[in-house]
PyMOL CGO cylinders between C-alpha atoms (Angstrom):
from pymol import cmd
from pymol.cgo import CYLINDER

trace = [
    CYLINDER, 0.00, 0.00, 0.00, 1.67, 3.63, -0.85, 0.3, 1, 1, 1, 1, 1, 1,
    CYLINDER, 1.67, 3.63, -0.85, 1.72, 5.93, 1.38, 0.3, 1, 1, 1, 1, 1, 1,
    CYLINDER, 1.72, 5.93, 1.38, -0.36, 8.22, 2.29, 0.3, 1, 1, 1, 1, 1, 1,
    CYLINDER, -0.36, 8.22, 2.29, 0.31, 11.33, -0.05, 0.3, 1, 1, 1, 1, 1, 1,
    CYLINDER, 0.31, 11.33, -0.05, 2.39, 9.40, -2.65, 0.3, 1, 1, 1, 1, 1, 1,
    CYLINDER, 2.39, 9.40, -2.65, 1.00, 8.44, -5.71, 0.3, 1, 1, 1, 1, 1, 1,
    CYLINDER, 1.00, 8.44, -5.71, 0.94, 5.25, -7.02, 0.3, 1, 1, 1, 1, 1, 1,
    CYLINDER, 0.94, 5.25, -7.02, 3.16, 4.62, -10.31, 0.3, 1, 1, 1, 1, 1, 1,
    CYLINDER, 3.16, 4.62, -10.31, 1.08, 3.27, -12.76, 0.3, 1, 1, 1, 1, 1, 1,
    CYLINDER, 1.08, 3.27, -12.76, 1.48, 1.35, -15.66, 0.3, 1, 1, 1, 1, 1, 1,
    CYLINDER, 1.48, 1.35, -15.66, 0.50, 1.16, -19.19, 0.3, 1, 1, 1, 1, 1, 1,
    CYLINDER, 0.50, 1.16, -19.19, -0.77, -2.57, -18.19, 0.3, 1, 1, 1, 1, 1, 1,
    CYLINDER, -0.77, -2.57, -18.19, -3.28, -0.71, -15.60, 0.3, 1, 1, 1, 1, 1, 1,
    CYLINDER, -3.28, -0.71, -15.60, -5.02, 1.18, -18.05, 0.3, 1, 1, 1, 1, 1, 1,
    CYLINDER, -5.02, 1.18, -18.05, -8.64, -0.27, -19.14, 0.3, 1, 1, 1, 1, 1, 1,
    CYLINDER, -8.64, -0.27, -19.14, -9.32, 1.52, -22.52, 0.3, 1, 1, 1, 1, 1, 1,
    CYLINDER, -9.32, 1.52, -22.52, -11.58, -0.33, -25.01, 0.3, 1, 1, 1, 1, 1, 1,
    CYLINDER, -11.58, -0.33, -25.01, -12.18, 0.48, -28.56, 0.3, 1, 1, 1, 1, 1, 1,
    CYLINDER, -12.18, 0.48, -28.56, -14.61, 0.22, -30.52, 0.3, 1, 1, 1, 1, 1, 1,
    CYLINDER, -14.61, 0.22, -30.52, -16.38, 1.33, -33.76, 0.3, 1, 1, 1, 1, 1, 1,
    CYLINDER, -16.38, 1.33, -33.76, -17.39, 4.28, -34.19, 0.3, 1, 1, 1, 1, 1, 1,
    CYLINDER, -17.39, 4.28, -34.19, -21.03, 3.64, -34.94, 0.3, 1, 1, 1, 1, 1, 1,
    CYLINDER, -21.03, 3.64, -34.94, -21.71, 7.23, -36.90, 0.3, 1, 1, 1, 1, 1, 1,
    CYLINDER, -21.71, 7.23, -36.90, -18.48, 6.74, -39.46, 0.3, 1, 1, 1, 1, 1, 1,
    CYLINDER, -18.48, 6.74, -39.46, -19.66, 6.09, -42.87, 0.3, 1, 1, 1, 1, 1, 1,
    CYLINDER, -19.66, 6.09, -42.87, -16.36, 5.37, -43.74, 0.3, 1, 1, 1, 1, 1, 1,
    CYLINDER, -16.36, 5.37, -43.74, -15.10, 1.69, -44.18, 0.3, 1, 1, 1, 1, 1, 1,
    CYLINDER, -15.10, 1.69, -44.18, -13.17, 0.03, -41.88, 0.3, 1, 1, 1, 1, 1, 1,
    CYLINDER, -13.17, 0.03, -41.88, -9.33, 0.60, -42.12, 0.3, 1, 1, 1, 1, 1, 1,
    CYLINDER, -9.33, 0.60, -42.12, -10.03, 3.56, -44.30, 0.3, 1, 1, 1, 1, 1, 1,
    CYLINDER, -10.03, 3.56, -44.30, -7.28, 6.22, -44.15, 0.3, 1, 1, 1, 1, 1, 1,
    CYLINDER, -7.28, 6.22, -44.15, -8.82, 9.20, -43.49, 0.3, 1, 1, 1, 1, 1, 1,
    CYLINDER, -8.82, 9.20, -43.49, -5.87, 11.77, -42.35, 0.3, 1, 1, 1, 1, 1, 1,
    CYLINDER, -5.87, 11.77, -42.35, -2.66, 12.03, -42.23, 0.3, 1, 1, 1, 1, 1, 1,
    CYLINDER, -2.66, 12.03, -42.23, -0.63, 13.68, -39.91, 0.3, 1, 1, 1, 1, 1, 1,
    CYLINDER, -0.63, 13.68, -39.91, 2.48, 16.27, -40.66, 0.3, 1, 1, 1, 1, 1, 1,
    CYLINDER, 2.48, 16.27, -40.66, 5.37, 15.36, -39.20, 0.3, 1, 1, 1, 1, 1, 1,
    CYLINDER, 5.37, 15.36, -39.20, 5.71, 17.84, -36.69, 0.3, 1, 1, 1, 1, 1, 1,
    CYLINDER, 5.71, 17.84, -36.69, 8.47, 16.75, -34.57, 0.3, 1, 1, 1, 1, 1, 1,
    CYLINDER, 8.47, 16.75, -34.57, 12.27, 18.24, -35.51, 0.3, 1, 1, 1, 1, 1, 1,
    CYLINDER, 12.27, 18.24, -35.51, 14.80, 16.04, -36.71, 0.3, 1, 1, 1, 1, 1, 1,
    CYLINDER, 14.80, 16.04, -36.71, 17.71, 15.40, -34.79, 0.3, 1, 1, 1, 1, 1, 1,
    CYLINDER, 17.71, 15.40, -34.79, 19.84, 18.48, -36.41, 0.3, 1, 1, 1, 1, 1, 1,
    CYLINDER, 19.84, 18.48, -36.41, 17.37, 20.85, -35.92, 0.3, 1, 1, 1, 1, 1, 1,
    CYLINDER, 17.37, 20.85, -35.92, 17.21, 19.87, -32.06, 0.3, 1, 1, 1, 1, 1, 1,
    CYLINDER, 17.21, 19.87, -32.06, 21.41, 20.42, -31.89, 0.3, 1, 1, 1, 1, 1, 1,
    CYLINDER, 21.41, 20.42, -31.89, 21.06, 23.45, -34.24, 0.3, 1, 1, 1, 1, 1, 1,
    CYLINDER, 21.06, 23.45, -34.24, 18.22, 25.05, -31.17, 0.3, 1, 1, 1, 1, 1, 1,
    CYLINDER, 18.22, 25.05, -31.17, 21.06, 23.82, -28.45, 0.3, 1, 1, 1, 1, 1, 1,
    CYLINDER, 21.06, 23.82, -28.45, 23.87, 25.04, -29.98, 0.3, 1, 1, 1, 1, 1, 1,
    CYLINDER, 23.87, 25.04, -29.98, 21.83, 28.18, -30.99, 0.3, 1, 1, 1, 1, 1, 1,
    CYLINDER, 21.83, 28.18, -30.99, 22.98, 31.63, -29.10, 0.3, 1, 1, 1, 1, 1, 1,
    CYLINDER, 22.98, 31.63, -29.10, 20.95, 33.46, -26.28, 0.3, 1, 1, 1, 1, 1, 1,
    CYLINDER, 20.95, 33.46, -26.28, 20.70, 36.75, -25.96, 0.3, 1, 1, 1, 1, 1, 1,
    CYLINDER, 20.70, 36.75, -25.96, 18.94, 38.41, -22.51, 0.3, 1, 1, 1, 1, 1, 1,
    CYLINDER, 18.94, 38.41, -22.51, 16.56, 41.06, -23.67, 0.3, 1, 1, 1, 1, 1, 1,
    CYLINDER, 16.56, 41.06, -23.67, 13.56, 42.87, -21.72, 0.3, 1, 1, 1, 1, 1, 1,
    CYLINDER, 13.56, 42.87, -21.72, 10.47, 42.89, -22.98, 0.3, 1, 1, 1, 1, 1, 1,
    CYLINDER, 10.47, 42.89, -22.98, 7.32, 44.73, -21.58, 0.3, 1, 1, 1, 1, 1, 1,
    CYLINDER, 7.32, 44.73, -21.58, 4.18, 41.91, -21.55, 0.3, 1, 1, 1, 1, 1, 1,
    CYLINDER, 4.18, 41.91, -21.55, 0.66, 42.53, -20.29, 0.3, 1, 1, 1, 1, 1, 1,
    CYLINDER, 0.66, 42.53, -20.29, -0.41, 40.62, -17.37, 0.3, 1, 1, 1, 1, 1, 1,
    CYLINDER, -0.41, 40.62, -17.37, -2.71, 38.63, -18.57, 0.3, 1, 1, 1, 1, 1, 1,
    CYLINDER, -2.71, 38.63, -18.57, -0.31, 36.98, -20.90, 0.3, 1, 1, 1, 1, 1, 1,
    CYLINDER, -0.31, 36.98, -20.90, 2.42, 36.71, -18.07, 0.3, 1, 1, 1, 1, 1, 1,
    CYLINDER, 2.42, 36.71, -18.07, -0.42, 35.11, -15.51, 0.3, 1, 1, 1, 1, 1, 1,
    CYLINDER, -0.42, 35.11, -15.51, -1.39, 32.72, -18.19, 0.3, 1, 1, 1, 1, 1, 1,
    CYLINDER, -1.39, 32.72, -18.19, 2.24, 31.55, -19.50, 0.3, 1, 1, 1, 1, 1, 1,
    CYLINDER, 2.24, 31.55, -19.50, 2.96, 31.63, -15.07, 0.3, 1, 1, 1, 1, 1, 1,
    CYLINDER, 2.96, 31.63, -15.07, -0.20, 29.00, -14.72, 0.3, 1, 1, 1, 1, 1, 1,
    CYLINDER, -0.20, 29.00, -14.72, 0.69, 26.98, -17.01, 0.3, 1, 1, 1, 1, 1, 1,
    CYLINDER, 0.69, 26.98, -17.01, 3.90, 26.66, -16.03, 0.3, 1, 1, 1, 1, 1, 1,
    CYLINDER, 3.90, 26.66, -16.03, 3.59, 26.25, -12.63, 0.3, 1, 1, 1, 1, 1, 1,
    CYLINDER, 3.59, 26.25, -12.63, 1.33, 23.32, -13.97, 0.3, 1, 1, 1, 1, 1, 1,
    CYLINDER, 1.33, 23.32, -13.97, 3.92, 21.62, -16.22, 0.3, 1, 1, 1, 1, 1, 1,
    CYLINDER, 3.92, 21.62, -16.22, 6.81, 22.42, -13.64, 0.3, 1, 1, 1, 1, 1, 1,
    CYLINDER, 6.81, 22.42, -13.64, 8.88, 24.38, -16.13, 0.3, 1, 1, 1, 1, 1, 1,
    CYLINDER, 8.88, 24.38, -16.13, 10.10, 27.80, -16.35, 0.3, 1, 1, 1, 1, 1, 1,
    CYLINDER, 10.10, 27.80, -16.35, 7.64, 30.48, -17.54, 0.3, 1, 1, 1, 1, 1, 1,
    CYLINDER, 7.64, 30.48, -17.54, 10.44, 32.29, -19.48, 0.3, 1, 1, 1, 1, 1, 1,
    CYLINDER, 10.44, 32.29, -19.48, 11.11, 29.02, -21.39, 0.3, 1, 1, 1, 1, 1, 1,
    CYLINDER, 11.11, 29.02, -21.39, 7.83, 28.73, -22.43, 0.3, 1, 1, 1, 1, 1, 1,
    CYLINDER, 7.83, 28.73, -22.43, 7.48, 32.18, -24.12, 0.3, 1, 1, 1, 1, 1, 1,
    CYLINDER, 7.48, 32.18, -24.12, 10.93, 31.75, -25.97, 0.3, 1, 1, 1, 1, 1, 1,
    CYLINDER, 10.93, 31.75, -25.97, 9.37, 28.31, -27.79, 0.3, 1, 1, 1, 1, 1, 1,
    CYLINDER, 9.37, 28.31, -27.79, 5.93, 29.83, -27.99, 0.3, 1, 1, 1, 1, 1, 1,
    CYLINDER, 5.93, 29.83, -27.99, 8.44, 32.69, -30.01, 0.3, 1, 1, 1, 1, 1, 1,
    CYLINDER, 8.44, 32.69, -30.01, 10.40, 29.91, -31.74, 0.3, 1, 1, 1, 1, 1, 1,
    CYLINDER, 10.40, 29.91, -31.74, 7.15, 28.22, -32.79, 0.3, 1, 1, 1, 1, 1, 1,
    CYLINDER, 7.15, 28.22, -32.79, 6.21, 31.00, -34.61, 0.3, 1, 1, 1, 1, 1, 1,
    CYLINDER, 6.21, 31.00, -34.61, 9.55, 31.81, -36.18, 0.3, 1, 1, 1, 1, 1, 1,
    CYLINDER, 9.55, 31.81, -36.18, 9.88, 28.15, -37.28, 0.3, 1, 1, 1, 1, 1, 1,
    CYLINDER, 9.88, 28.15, -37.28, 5.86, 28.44, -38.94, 0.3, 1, 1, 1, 1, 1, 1,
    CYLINDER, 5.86, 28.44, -38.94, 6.48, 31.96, -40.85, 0.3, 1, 1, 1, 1, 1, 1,
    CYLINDER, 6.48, 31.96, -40.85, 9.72, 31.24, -42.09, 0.3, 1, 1, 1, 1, 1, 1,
]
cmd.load_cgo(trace, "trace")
């Protein structure tokens, strides 16, 4: 039994999902019907973004968008700051 407080680890085993049909598709089964983009960078990109240089700047942001990135990253236990610079090189990477 864990104790009290502590979570229990769980395992992919533990999960109880069950799928099924979906009942409203008019499409066949096995039909491709999408295909994802692949989003995710390759491995040079990644060491390109590491090796990439930082420079500190100051920027003046409302506080509704410095509450919500704070939230959020209280939430996901990472660094607020972090998550403005790849909300910024999200959009860099998508408009150039």
């Amino acid at each position: 039994m864990p104790k009290p407080g502590k979570k229990k680890k769980r395992k992919l085993s533990d999960s109880h999902i069950v799928y099924e049909e979906n009942p409203w598709d008019d499409d066949p089964p096995g039909k491709l019907v999408a295909v994802a983009d692949d989003f995710l960078p390759s491995p040079e990109e990644i060491a390109a973004a590491i090796r990439d240089k930082r420079y500190k700047v100051t920027i003046a942001l409302g506080g509704r968008t410095v509450d919500f990135f704070k939230k959020h990253a209280r939430k996901h236990g990472v660094p607020y700051q972090k998550m403005i610079r790849q909300v910024l090189d999200a959009y860099i990477e998508q408009h150039s």
